[in-house]
C-alpha positions in Angstrom: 18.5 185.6 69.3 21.2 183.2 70.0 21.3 180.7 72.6 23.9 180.5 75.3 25.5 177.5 75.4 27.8 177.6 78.5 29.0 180.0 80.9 31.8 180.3 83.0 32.8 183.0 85.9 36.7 184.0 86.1 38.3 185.6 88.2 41.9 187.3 88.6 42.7 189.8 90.9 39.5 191.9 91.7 38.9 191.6 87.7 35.7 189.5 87.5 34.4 187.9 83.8 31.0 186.6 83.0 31.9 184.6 79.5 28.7 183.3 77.4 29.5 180.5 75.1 27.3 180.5 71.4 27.4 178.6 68.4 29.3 181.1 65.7 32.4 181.7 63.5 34.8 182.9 66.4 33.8 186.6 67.0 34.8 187.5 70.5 33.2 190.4 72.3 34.6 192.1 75.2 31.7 194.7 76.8 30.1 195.4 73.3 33.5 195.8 71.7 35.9 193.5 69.5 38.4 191.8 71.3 41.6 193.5 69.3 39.8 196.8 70.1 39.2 196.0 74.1 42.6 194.9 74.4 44.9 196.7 72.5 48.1 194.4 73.3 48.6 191.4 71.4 50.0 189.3 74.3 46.7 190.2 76.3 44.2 189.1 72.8 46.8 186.2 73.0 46.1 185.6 76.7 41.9 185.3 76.2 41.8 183.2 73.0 44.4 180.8 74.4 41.8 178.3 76.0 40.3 178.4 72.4 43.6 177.6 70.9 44.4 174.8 73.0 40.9 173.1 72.8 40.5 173.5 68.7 37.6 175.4 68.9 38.8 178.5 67.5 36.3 179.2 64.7 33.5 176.9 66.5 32.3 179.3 69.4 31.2 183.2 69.6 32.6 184.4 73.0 30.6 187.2 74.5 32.3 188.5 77.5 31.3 191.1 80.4 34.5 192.0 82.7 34.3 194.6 85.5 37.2 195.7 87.5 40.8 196.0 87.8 43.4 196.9 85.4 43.8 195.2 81.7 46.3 192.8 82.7 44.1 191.3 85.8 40.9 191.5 83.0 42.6 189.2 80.4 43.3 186.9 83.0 39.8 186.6 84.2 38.6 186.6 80.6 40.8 183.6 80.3 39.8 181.5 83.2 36.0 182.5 82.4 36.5 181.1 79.1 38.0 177.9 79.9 35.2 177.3 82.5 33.1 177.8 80.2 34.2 175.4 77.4 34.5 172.7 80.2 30.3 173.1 81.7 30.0 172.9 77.8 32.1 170.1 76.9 33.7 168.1 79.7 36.2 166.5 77.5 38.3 170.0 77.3 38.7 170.0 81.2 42.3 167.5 80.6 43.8 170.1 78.1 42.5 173.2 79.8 43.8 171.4 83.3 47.0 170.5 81.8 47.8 174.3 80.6 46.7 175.8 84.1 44.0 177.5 82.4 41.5 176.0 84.9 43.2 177.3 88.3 42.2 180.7 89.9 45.5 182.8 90.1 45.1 183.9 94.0 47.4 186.5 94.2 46.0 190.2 94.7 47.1 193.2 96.6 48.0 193.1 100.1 46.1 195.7 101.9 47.7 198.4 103.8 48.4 198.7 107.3 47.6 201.6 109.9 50.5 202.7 111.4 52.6 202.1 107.7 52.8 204.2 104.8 52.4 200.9 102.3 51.4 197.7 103.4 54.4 196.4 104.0 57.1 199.7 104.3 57.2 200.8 108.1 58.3 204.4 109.1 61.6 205.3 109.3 63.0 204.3 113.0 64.7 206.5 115.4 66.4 205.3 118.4 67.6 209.1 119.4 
């Protein structure tokens, strides 16, 4: 059984990621499944291994990840920023690289929610004077 060596919480969007730092060759596992297979899109494996890259610890850490919620895009985000938590409550010489690449901010935007009275949350009914 391996031992946990950090863990970080990210967030993006309603996406929420649990990440679970080990000692290991660099696997990364995204809800029991490789990360390539989880996320099919290079840009987004790109997106969750880039606090790795920037840190040098690509091959030093297995990443074992559990993301619930919203769509793929908002998921690799939260992967991400779980991640890069992570690596810092392990090692807190990453947080100035991680900090420096805004890997360590929360991205706060999300959907505005919609209105009574409006068909979208911002779109109003069409007016007539007459």
């Amino acid at each position: 059984m391996a031992v946990n060596l950090a863990m970080g919480t990210g967030r993006r969007k309603t996406a929420v990621a649990r990440v679970y730092l080990r000692n290991g060759s660099g696997k990364i596992d995204v809800n029991g499944r490789s990360l390539n297979v989880y996320f099919s899109a290079a840009e987004l494996e790109r997106e969750v291994v880039e606090p790795l890259d920037v840190t040098d610890n690509l091959t030093n850490y297995d990443v074992l990840i559990r993301v619930v919620g919203g769509g793929t895009h908002g998921q690799a985000g939260a992967c991400r920023h779980g991640l890069a938590r992570a690596l810092v409550s392990h090692d807190e010489t990453n947080r100035r690289a991680l900090r420096a690449n805004g890997m360590l901010t929360r991205d706060r935007r999300m959907v505005e929610r919609k209105k009574y009275g409006q068909p979208k949350a911002r779109r109003r009914f069409q007016f007539s004077k007459r």
